[in-house]
C-alpha positions as CSV (number, residue, x, y, z in Angstrom):
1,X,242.8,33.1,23.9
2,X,240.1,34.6,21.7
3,X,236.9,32.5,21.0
4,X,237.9,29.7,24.1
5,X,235.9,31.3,26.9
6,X,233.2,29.1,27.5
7,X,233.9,26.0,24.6
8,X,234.5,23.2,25.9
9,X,232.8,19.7,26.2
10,X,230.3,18.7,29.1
11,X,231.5,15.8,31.2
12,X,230.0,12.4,31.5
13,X,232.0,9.5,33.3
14,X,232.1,6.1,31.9
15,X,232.4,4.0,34.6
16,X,235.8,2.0,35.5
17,X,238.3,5.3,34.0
18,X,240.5,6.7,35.9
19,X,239.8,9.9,37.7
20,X,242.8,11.6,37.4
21,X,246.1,11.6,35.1
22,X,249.3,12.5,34.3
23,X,250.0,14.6,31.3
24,X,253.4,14.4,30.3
25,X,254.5,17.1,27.6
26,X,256.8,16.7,24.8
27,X,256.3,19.1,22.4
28,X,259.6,21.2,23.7
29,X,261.8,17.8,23.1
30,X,259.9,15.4,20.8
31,X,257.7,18.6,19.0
32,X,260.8,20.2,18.1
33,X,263.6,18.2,17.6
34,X,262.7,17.3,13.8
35,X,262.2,21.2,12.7
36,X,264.3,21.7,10.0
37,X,264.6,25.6,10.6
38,X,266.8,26.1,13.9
39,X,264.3,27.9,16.6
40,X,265.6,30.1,18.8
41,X,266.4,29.6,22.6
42,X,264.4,32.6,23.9
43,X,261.8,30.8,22.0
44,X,262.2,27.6,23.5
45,X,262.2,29.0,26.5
46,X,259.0,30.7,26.7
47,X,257.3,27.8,25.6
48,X,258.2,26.1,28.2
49,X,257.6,28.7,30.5
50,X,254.3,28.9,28.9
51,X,253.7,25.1,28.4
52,X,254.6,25.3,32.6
53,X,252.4,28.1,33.3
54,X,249.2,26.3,31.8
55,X,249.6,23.6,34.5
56,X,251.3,20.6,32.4
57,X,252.6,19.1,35.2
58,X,255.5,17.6,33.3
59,X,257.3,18.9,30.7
60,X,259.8,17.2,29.2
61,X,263.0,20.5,28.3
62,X,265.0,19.1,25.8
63,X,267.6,16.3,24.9
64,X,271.5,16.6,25.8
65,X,272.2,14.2,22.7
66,X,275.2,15.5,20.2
67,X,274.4,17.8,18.3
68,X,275.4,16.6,15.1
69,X,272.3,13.9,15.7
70,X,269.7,16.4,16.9
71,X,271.1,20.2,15.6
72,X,268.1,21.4,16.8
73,X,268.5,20.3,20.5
74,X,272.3,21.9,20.3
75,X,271.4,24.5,22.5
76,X,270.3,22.0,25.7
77,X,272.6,23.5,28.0
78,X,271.6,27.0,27.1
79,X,268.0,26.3,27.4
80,X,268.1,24.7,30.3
81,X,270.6,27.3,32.7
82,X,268.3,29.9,30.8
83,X,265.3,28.5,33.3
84,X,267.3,27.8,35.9
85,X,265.8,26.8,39.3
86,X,263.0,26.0,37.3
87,X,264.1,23.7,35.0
88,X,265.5,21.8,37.8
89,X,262.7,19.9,37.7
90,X,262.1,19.2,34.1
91,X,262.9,16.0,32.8
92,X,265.6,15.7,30.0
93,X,266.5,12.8,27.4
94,X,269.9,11.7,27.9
95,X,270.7,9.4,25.2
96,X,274.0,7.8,27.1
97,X,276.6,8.5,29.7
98,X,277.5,11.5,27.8
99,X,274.2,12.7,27.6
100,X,273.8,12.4,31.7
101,X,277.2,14.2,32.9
102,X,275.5,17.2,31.0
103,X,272.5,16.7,32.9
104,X,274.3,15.9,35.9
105,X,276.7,19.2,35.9
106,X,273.4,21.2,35.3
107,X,271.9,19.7,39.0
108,X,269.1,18.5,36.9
109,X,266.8,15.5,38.7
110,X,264.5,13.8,36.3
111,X,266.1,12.3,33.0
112,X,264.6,9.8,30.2
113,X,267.0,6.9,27.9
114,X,265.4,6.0,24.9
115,X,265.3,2.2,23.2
116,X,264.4,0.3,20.8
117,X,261.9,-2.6,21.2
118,X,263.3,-3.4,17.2
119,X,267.0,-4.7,16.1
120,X,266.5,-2.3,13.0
121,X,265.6,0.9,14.9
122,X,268.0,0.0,17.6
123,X,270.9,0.1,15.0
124,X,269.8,3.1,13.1
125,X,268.8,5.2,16.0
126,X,271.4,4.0,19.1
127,X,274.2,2.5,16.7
128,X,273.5,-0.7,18.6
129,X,271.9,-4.3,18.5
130,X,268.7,-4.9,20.4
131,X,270.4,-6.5,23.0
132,X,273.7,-4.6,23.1
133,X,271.1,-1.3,23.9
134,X,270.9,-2.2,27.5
135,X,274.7,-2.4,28.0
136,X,274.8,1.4,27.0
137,X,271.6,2.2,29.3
138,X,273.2,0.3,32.4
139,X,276.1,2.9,33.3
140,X,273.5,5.8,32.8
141,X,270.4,4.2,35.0
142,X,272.6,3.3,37.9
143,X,275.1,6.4,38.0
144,X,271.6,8.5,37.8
145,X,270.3,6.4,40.2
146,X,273.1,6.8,42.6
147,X,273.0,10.6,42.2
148,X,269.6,11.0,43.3
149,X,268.0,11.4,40.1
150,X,265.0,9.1,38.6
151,X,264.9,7.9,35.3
152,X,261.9,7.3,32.5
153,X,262.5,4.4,29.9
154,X,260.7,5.1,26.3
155,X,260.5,1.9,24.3
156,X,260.1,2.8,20.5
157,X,258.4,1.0,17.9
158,X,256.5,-1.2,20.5
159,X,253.1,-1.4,18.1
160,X,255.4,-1.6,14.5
161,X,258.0,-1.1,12.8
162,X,258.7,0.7,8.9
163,X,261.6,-2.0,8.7
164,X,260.2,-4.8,10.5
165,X,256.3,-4.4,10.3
166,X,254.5,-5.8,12.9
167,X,256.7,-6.1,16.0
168,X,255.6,-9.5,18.8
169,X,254.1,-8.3,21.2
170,X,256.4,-10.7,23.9
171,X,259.4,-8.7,22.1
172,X,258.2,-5.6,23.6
173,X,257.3,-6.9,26.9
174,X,261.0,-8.1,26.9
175,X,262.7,-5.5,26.3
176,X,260.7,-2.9,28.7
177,X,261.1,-5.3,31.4
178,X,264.9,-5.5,30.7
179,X,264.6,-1.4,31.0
180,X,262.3,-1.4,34.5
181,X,265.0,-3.9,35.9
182,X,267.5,-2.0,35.3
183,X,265.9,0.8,37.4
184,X,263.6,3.1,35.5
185,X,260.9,4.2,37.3
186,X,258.3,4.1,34.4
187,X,258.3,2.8,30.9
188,X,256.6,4.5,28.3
189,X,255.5,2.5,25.3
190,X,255.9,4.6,21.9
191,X,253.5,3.9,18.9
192,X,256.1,5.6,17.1
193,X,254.9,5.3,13.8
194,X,251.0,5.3,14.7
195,X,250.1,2.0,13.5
196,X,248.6,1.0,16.5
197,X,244.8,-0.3,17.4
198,X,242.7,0.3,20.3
199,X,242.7,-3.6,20.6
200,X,246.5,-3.6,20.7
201,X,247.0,-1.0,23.4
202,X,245.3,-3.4,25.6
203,X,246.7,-6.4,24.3
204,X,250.1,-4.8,25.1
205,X,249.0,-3.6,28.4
206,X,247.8,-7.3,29.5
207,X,250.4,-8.6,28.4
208,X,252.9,-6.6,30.9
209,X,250.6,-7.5,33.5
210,X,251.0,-10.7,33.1
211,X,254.6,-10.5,33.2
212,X,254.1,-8.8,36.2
213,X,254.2,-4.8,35.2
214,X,251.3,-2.9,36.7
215,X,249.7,-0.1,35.0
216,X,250.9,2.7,37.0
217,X,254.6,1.4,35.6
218,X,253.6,2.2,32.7
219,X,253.2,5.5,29.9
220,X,251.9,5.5,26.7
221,X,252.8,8.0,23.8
222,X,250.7,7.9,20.5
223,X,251.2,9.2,16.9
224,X,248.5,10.2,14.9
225,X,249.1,9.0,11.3
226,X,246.3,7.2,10.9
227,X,244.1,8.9,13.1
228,X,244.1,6.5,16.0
229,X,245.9,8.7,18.5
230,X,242.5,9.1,21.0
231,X,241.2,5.9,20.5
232,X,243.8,4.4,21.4
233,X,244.0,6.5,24.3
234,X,240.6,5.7,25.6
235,X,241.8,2.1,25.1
236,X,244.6,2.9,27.5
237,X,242.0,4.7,29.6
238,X,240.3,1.4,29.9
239,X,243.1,-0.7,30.8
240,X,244.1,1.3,33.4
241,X,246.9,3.3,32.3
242,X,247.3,7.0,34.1
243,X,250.6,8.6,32.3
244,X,249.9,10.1,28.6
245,X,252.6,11.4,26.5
246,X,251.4,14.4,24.3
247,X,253.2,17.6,22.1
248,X,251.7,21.0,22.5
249,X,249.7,21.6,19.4
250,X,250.5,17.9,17.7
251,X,254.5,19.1,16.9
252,X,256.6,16.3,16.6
253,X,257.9,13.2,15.0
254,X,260.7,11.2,15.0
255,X,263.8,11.8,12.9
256,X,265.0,8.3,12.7
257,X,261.2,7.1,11.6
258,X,259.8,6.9,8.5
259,X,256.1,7.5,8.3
260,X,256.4,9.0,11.5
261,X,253.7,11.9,11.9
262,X,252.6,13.9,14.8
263,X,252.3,13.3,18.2
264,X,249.2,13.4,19.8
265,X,248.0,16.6,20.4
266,X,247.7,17.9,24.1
267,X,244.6,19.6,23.3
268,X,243.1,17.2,21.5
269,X,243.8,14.6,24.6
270,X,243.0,17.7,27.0
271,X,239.9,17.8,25.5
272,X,238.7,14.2,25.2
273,X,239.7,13.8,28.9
274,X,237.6,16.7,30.2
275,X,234.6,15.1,28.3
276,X,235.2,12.1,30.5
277,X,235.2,13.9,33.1
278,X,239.4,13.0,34.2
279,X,240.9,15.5,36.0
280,X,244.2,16.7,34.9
281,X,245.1,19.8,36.2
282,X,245.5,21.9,32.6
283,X,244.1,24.8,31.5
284,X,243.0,24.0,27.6
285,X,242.6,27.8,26.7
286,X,246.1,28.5,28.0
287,X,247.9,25.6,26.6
288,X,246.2,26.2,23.3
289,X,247.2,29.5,23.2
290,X,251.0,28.7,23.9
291,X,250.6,25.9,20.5
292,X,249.0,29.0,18.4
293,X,251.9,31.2,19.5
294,X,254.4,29.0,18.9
295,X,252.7,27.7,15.4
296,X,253.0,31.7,14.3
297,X,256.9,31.2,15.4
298,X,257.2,28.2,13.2
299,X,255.5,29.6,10.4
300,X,252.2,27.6,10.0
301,X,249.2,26.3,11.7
302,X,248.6,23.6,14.3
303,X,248.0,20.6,13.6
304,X,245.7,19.8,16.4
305,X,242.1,19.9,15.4
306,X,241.1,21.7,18.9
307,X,243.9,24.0,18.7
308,X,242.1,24.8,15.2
309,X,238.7,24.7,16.3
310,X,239.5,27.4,19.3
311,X,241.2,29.7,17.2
């Protein structure tokens, strides 16, 4: 990319951070899904061949969720036989048993349900009550579980809520540990409308560890609508947490979500961690690259501020 070579921030540990973690990409699922323009699959493809190529170790494909919901996602199973072999090993949201036979009759290994930590945003996003989500979720953990295939848990709305406001921080820790007993391998907690606090993520995080979820259970995936998206994540940092959900270039929002803005930018966290010195395995001029190509396809520029300060 033109202008990268040789930018980027010199490393100084803080002591007690992690030394390594786990990137895990959005932007071809959670970046996309709310663009109101259909983009093409060849497009799609590419960027996550791209998103791939820049060493994101995982990069979340697409959703198999009906296509009256998502129109943008309609074209999972074309995307995904596109890559073939290798999108074998990209996860996929499957938002119910449904959503996994699709997966399933693809071969596919790695698939993510989605819930609501919220009775409002449970009803207007799954169609169910808080507590009648995980009777929905139960058929599609065990039957992937019984085909081979792990599953990821997000919990939405786990710092607040448009409807509700501030959402208890022991309703959260419920309803995640209702999703990690029914068998998902790791729960990622969404601040899906980015109202969350550095002094929240680790309230949140203590909290699960004293109900007896370890860090490395656990994800977290920031919005940036107020700004707090890499605070928060050094906050995470600090409590231990190793899995980061991020979108290519800050694409993304959620559909179902007032007020809900950007993810946080994979750059923008790519960048922040190599300052600290956290290995990650991505190539920043690469992956920012891929967000200004695909920002030209879209029809306007990034939202990530490195993504904008490399080009």
């Amino acid at each position: 990319m033109a202008g990268a070579t040789g930018r980027q921030p010199a490393p100084v540990r803080i002591p007690g951070l992690p030394e390594r973690v786990t990137i895990y990409e959005v932007g071809p699922r959670d970046g996309l899904q709310n663009e109101k323009a259909i983009v093409p699959v060849d497009v799609k493809e590419e960027f996550v061949r791209r998103l791939v190529a820049a060493g994101l170790p995982v990069v979340e494909a697409t959703s198999f969720v009906h296509p009256k919901w998502v129109p943008q996602l309609a074209d999972a199973e074309e995307l995904m036989t596109r890559l073939g072999p290798d999108g074998v090993a990209l996860p996929v949201l499957v938002p119910n048993e449904r959503g996994l036979d699709r997966a399933l009759a693809l071969g596919l290994r790695h698939v993510a349900i989605f819930g609501s930590a919220t009775e409002t945003f449970a009803r207007r996003n799954l169609n169910r009550s808080l507590d009648e989500q995980f009777a929905m979720f139960e058929p599609v953990v065990t039957r992937a579980l019984a085909a081979g295939v792990d599953v990821r848990a997000y919990v939405s709305m786990c710092f607040g809520d448009p409807w509700e406001g501030e959402v208890p921080i022991e309703q959260v820790v419920r309803v995640g540990k209702r999703l990690l007993d029914l068998g998902a391998g790791q729960l990622s907690l969404g601040d899906t409308i980015g109202v969350g606090t550095a002094g929240r993520v680790k309230a949140l995080v203590a909290a699960f560890a004293d109900a007896d979820v370890p860090a490395e259970r656990l994800a977290l995936h920031f919005h940036d609508t107020y700004g707090q998206a890499l605070a928060n994540t050094l906050a995470g940092l600090e409590a231990g947490i190793t899995t980061y959900d991020a979108s290519a270039g800050g694409l993304g929002g959620c559909p179902y979500a007032e007020s809900a803005t950007g993810n946080l930018a994979t750059e923008d966290l790519v960048w922040m961690l190599d300052g600290l010195g956290i290995e990650h395995g991505v190539d920043l001029a690469s992956l920012a690259a891929s967000s200004v190509w695909m920002a030209e396809r879209l029809g306007r520029e990034s939202p990530s501020a490195v993504v904008r300060a490399l080009a």
